[in-house]
Residue, then its C-alpha position, 0 to 999 in steps of 0.5 A: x238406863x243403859x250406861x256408856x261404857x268407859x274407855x280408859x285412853x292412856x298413852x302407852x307408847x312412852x318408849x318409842x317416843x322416849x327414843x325419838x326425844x333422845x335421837x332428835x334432840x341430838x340430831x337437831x343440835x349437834x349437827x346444827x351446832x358443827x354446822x354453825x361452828x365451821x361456817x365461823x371457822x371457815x370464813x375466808x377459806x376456799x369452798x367452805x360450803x362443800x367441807x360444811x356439808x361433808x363434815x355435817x354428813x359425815x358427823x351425821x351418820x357417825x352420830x347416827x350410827x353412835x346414838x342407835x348402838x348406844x340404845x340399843x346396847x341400852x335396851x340389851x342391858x335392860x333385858x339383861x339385868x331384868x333376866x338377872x334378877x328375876x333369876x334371884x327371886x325364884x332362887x329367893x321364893x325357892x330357898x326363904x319363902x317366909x322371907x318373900x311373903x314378909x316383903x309381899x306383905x309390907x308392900x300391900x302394907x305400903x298401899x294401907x293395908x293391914x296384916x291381917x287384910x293382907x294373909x289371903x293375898x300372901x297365902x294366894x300368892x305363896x300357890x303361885x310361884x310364877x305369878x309371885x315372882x312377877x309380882x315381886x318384879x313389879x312391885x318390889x324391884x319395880x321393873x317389868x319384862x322388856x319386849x325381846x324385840x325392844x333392843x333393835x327397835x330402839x336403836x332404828x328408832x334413835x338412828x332414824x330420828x337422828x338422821x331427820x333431825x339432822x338434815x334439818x340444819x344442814x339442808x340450807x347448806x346443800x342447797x345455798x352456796x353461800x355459808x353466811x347465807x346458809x347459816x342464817x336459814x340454818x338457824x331459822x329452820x332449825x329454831x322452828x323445828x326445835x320449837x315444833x319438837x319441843x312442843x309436840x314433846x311436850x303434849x306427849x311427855x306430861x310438860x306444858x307444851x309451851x314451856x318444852x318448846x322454848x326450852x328445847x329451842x333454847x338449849x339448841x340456840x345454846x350448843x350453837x352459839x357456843x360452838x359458833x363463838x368458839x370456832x370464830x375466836x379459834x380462827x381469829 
């Protein structure tokens, strides 16, 4: 009887998404709470609008340009230190191999396997120098190789984000001219899109999709209000 083949569906693009996550939380929160935080700072003075929307474009690409550096300073760093240590473990499979088979062996110990069922794997290992160092970067030091393009897609892929989640809360204060008006359709798209993002991240991270989207609203909701209240006392 002929058998459907299994097909193994697992999600492997947890890097990208992991810069999305970091690059739309932000843009989402701290422009929205500038934004909130002049419209309370502001109340009274001439063309508030206009200085709200300067200063959100301006942290906007600032934030922007400052969050796709750091991941990409980030993923250089990764590169960097994975190439560092590979180079000790072929310095450490040249000089002491006795002492890397003993660490080959306590891994596979690890998984419940006896020494004696382990030798073969040592000894196969031990005639391949290239594959035993991989398996030692992996296994051992649990890293694995970067992609060498990583580092660039990285910081496109945070800035981008970003730069989306912050027009969201600003976008009311392009098109209103009135800043308390503003404010209030600032924060019901920007607690949708915070709720959307949360879930949607979610689905994708392992979390209940529920529980991330009322988290992600509320940590947002949170740097708001904060700056909002502060910005208010500061100019009372």
């Amino acid at each position: 009887m002929p058998q459907t083949p299994h097909i193994e569906r697992h999600f492997t693009a947890g890097e990208v998404v992991r810069d999305i996550v970091i690059g739309m939380s932000d843009g989402l929160t701290v422009p929205f709470a500038l934004a909130a935080g002049l419209t309370g700072g502001l109340t009274g003075t001439a063309n508030p609008t206009s200085i709200i929307v300067t200063a959100g474009l301006a942290e906007i690409a600032a934030g922007s340009i400052a969050m796709g550096l750091g991941g990409y300073l980030a993923a250089k760093s990764d590169a960097e230190h994975y190439l560092s240590e590979r180079e000790r473990e072929k310095k450490e499979v040249a000089e002491i191999p006795e002492e890397e088979m003993r660490e080959v062996a306590e891994v596979f110990e690890g998984y419940g396997l006896t020494r004696e069922e382990t030798w073969p794997i040592v000894q196969a290992l031990r005639k391949r120098p290239q594959h035993w160092i991989d398996f030692m970067m992996r296994f051992e030091l649990g890293l694995e190789k970067p992609d060498p393009k990583r580092a660039l897609i990285s910081a496109v892929t945070i800035a981008g984000a970003y730069i989306a989640g912050g027009f969201i809360p600003l976008t009311p204060y392009i098109l209103i001219g009135k800043p308390t008006t503003a404010l209030l359709y600032s924060i019901g798209v920007t607690l949708m899109a915070l709720l959307i993002f949360g879930f949607v991240k979610g689905r994708f991270t392992g979390m209940k999709p529920l529980r991330s989207a009322l988290q992600t609203a509320l940590i947002g909701s949170a740097a708001a209000g904060a700056a909002f209240l502060i910005a208010r006392a500061i100019s009372g």
